[in-house]
C-alpha positions as CSV (number, residue, x, y, z in Angstrom):
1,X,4.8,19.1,-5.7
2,X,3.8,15.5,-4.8
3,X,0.2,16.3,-5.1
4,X,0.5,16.0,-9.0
5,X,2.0,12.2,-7.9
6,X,-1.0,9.6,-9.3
7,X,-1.3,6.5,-7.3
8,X,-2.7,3.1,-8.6
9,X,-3.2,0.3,-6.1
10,X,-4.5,-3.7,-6.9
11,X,-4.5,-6.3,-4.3
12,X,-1.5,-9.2,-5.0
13,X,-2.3,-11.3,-2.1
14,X,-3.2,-11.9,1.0
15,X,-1.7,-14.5,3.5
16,X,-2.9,-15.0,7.3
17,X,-0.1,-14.7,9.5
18,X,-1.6,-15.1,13.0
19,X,-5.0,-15.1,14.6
20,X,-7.0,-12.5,12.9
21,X,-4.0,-10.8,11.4
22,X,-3.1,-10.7,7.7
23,X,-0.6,-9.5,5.7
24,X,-1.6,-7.8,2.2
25,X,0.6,-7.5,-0.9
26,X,-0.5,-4.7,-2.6
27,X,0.8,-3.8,-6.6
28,X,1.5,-0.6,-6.2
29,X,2.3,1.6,-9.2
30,X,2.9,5.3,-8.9
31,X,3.5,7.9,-11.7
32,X,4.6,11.7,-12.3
33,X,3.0,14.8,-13.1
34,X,4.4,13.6,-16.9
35,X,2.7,10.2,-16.3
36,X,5.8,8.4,-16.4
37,X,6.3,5.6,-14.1
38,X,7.9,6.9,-10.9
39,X,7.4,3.2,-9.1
40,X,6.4,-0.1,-9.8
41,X,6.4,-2.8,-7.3
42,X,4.9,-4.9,-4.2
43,X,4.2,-3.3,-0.8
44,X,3.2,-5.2,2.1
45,X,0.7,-4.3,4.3
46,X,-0.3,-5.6,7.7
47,X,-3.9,-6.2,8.5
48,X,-5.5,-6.7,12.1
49,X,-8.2,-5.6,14.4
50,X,-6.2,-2.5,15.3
51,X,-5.5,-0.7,12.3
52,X,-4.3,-1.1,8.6
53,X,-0.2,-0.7,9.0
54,X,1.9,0.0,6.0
55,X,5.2,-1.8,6.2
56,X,7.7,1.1,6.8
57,X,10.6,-1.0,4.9
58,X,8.7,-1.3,1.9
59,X,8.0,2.1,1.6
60,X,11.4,3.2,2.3
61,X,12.8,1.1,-0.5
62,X,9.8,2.2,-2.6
63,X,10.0,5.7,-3.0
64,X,12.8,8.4,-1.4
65,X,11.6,12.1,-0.7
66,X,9.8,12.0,2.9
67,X,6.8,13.5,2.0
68,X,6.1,11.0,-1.1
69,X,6.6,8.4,1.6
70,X,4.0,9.8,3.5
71,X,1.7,9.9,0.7
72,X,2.1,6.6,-0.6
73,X,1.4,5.4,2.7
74,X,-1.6,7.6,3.7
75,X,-2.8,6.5,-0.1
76,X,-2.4,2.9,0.7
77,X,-4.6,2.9,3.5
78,X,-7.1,4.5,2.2
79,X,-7.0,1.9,-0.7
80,X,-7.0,-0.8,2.1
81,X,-9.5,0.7,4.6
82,X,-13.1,-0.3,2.0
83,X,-11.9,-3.6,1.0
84,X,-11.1,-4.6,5.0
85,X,-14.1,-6.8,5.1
86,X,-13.5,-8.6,2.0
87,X,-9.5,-9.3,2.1
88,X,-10.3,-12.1,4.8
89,X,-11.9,-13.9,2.5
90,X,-9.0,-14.1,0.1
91,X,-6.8,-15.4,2.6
Protein backbone atom coordinates (compact mmCIF):
# COMPACT_ATOMS: atom_id res chain seq x y z
CA UNK A 1 0.00 0.00 0.00
CA UNK A 2 2.72 2.61 0.89
CA UNK A 3 4.81 1.55 -1.96
CA UNK A 4 2.48 3.69 -4.39
CA UNK A 5 3.54 6.68 -1.72
CA UNK A 6 5.93 9.20 -4.01
CA UNK A 7 8.57 10.98 -2.08
CA UNK A 8 10.16 14.42 -3.03
CA UNK A 9 13.09 15.66 -0.97
CA UNK A 10 15.14 19.39 -1.37
CA UNK A 11 17.69 20.56 1.02
CA UNK A 12 16.29 23.76 3.34
CA UNK A 13 19.26 24.26 5.31
CA UNK A 14 21.92 23.28 6.99
CA UNK A 15 23.30 24.59 10.36
CA UNK A 16 26.51 23.17 12.28
CA UNK A 17 25.65 22.26 15.66
CA UNK A 18 28.80 20.86 17.16
CA UNK A 19 32.19 19.74 15.97
CA UNK A 20 31.66 17.94 12.83
CA UNK A 21 27.99 17.52 13.32
CA UNK A 22 25.19 19.20 11.35
CA UNK A 23 21.81 19.32 11.39
CA UNK A 24 19.84 19.29 7.82
CA UNK A 25 16.40 20.72 7.15
CA UNK A 26 15.08 18.89 4.54
CA UNK A 27 11.52 20.10 2.47
CA UNK A 28 10.00 17.12 2.40
CA UNK A 29 6.84 16.63 0.31
CA UNK A 30 5.12 13.31 -0.02
CA UNK A 31 2.06 12.35 -2.23
CA UNK A 32 -0.55 9.47 -2.79
CA UNK A 33 -1.19 6.86 -5.22
CA UNK A 34 -3.80 9.81 -6.62
CA UNK A 35 -0.93 12.30 -6.47
CA UNK A 36 -2.53 14.41 -4.00
CA UNK A 37 -0.41 15.88 -1.32
CA UNK A 38 -0.32 13.51 1.58
CA UNK A 39 2.52 15.91 3.43
CA UNK A 40 4.22 18.93 3.11
CA UNK A 41 6.71 20.25 5.51
CA UNK A 42 10.38 20.50 7.17
CA UNK A 43 12.18 17.42 8.63
CA UNK A 44 15.31 17.68 10.41
CA UNK A 45 18.04 15.58 10.02
CA UNK A 46 21.16 15.01 11.98
CA UNK A 47 24.42 14.75 10.32
CA UNK A 48 27.81 13.38 11.74
CA UNK A 49 30.62 10.95 11.23
CA UNK A 50 28.50 8.08 12.45
CA UNK A 51 25.55 8.01 10.43
CA UNK A 52 22.71 10.10 8.81
CA UNK A 53 19.82 10.16 11.71
CA UNK A 54 16.36 11.14 10.96
CA UNK A 55 14.77 13.08 13.79
CA UNK A 56 12.18 10.58 15.11
CA UNK A 57 9.81 13.72 16.31
CA UNK A 58 9.69 15.07 13.02
CA UNK A 59 8.61 12.09 11.51
CA UNK A 60 6.11 11.25 14.03
CA UNK A 61 4.38 14.53 13.52
CA UNK A 62 4.87 14.16 9.76
CA UNK A 63 3.15 11.23 8.78
CA UNK A 64 0.91 8.52 11.09
CA UNK A 65 0.78 4.78 9.86
CA UNK A 66 4.11 3.07 11.10
CA UNK A 67 5.23 1.70 8.10
CA UNK A 68 4.92 5.26 6.16
CA UNK A 69 7.11 6.40 8.95
CA UNK A 70 9.47 3.90 8.15
CA UNK A 71 9.55 4.77 4.64
CA UNK A 72 9.85 8.33 4.80
CA UNK A 73 12.71 7.85 6.98
CA UNK A 74 14.52 5.07 5.03
CA UNK A 75 13.73 7.58 1.87
CA UNK A 76 15.31 10.47 3.62
CA UNK A 77 18.50 8.84 4.03
CA UNK A 78 18.91 7.69 1.03
CA UNK A 79 18.24 11.28 -0.19
CA UNK A 80 20.91 12.52 2.36
CA UNK A 81 23.53 9.67 2.02
CA UNK A 82 25.03 11.22 -1.95
CA UNK A 83 24.95 14.73 -0.99
CA UNK A 84 26.96 13.93 2.55
CA UNK A 85 30.10 15.44 1.09
CA UNK A 86 28.60 18.51 -0.11
CA UNK A 87 26.10 19.60 2.80
CA UNK A 88 29.36 20.78 4.84
CA UNK A 89 29.86 23.23 2.60
CA UNK A 90 26.46 24.87 2.98
CA UNK A 91 26.86 25.19 6.53
Amino acid sequence: MFEDFRFYFDIHQVVATETDAYTVYVKTRILDHEKKEYFEGIVRVDLNPVGIFPKPADIAKSVAPNDLRRKLGMEIKRYIKPQRRFLYELA
